[in-house]
C-alpha positions as CSV (number, residue, x, y, z in Angstrom):
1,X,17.4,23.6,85.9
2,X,21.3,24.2,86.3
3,X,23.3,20.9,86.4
4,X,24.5,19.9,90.2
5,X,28.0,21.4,89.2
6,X,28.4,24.3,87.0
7,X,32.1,25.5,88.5
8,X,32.8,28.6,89.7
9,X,33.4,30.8,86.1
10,X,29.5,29.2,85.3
11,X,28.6,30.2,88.2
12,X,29.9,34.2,87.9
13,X,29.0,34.2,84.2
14,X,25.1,33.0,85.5
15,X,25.4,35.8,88.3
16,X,26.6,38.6,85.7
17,X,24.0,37.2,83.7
18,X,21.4,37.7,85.9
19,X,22.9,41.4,86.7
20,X,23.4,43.0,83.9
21,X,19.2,41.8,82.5
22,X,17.8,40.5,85.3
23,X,17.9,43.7,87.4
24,X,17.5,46.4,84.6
25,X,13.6,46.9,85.0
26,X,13.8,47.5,88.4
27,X,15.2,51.6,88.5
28,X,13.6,54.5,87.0
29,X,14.7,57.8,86.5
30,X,11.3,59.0,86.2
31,X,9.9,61.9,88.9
32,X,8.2,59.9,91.1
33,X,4.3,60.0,90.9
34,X,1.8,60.4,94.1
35,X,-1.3,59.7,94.7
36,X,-3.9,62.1,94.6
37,X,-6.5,62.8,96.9
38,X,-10.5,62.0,96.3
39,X,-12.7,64.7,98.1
40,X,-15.6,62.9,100.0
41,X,-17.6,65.9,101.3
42,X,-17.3,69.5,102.3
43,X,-19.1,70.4,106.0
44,X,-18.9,73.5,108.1
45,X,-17.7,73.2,111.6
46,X,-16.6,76.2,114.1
47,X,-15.5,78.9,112.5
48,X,-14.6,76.7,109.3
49,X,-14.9,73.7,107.2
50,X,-14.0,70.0,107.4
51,X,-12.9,68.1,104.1
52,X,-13.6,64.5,104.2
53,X,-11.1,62.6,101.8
54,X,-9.7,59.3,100.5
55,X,-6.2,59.4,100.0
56,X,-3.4,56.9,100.5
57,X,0.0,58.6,100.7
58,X,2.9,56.1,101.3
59,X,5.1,57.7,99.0
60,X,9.0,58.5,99.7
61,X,8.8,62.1,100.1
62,X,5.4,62.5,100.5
63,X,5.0,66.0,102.2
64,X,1.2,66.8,102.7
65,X,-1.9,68.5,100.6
66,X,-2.5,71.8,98.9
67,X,-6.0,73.3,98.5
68,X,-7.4,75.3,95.6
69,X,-10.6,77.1,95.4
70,X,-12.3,78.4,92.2
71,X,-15.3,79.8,91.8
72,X,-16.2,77.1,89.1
73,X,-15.1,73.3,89.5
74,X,-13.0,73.7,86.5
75,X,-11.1,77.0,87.8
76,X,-10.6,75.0,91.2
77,X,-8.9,71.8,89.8
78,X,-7.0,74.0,86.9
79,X,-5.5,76.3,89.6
80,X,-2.1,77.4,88.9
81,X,0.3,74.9,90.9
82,X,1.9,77.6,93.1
83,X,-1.8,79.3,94.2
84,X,-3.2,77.4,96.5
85,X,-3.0,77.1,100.5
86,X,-0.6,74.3,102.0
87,X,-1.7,72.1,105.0
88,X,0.4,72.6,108.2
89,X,2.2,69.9,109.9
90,X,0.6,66.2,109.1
91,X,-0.8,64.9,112.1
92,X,-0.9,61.7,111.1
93,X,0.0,59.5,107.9
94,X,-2.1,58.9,105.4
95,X,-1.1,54.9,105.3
96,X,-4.7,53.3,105.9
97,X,-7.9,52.6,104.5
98,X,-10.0,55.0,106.3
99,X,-11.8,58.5,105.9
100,X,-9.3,61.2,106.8
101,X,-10.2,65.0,107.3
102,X,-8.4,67.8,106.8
103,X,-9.6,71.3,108.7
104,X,-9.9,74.4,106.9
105,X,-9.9,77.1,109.5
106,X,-8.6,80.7,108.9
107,X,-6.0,81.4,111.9
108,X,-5.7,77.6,112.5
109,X,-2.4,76.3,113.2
110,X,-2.9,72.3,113.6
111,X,-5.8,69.9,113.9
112,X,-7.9,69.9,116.7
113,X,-7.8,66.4,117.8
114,X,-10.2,66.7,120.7
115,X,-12.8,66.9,117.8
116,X,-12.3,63.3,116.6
117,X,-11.9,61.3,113.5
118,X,-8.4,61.0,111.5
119,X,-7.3,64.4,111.3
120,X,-4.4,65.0,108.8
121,X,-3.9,68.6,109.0
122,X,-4.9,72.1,108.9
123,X,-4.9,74.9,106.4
124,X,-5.2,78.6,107.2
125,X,-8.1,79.7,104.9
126,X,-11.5,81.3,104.4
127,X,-14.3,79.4,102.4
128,X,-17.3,80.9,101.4
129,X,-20.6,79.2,100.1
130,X,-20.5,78.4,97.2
131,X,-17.1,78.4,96.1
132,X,-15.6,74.9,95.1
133,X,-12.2,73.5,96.5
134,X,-10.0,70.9,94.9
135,X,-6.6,69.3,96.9
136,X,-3.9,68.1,95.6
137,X,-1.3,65.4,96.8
138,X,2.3,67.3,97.4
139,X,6.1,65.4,97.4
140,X,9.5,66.4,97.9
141,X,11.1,66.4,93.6
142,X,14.1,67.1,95.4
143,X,15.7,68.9,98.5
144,X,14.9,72.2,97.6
145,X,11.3,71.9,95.1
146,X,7.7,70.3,95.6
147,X,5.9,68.3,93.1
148,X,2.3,67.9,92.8
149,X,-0.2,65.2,91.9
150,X,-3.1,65.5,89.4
151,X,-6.0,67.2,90.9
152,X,-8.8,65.8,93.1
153,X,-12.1,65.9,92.0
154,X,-13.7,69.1,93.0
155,X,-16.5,69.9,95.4
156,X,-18.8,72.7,96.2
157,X,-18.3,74.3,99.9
158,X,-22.0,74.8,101.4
């Protein structure tokens, strides 16, 4: 406990003090890590699929999903990073504890929100039966590049 007076050059030497080591833990040049995203189920719906997923995305720069297909597990979650099919425009943030869907349509645009649920967003693509999908979590590196979070797990598309 400091004394009742410690005068003014105490006082700026404790503040520097506290500065210089007190603060230095708290910055990180590191790129900045996001979530990923757990895959749930895959159902059909329409002229589509629905994925059910967990994800919690309250990252600064947290821009959306990509999906990946493979026709193995492996080949879906080992996708090259720049080969997979981007959601459209979030429809809502991924900020709560809840199941949140994601529509993969081909020719869709946005979520359909007359169908219910927490629909996060849409992705122009074709699945077929059998083939297994994998997501991952997407955020801004910088102003003009995206970086991506480890892979989901990966699940097979009835």
């Amino acid at each position: 406990m400091l004394p009742y007076r410690v005068g003014i050059r105490g006082f700026c030497l404790l503040v520097f003090a506290w500065v210089a080591f007190g603060c230095v833990d708290n910055f990180s040049a590191d790129i900045q890590i996001v979530n990923p995203p757990v895959i749930q189920s895959v159902e059909a719906e329409g002229t589509g699929h629905i994925i059910r997923v967990g994800v919690f995305n309250t990252e600064v720069g947290f821009a959306g999903y990509r999906l990946f297909t493979g026709a193995t597990a492996d080949e879906a979650q080992n996708a090259p990073l720049n080969s997979g099919s981007d959601c459209g425009p979030l429809a809502v943030i991924p900020n709560i504890s809840v199941e949140y869907i994601i529509e993969v349509k081909p020719g869709i645009t946005g979520v359909d929100s007359s169908l219910g649920g927490f629909r996060l967003c849409a992705i122009d693509a074709s699945l077929t039966a059998g083939q297994f999908v994998a997501l991952r979590s997407l955020i801004f590196q910088n102003l003009t590049s995206l970086g991506v979070s480890i892979s989901s797990n990966a699940a097979q598309v009835p």
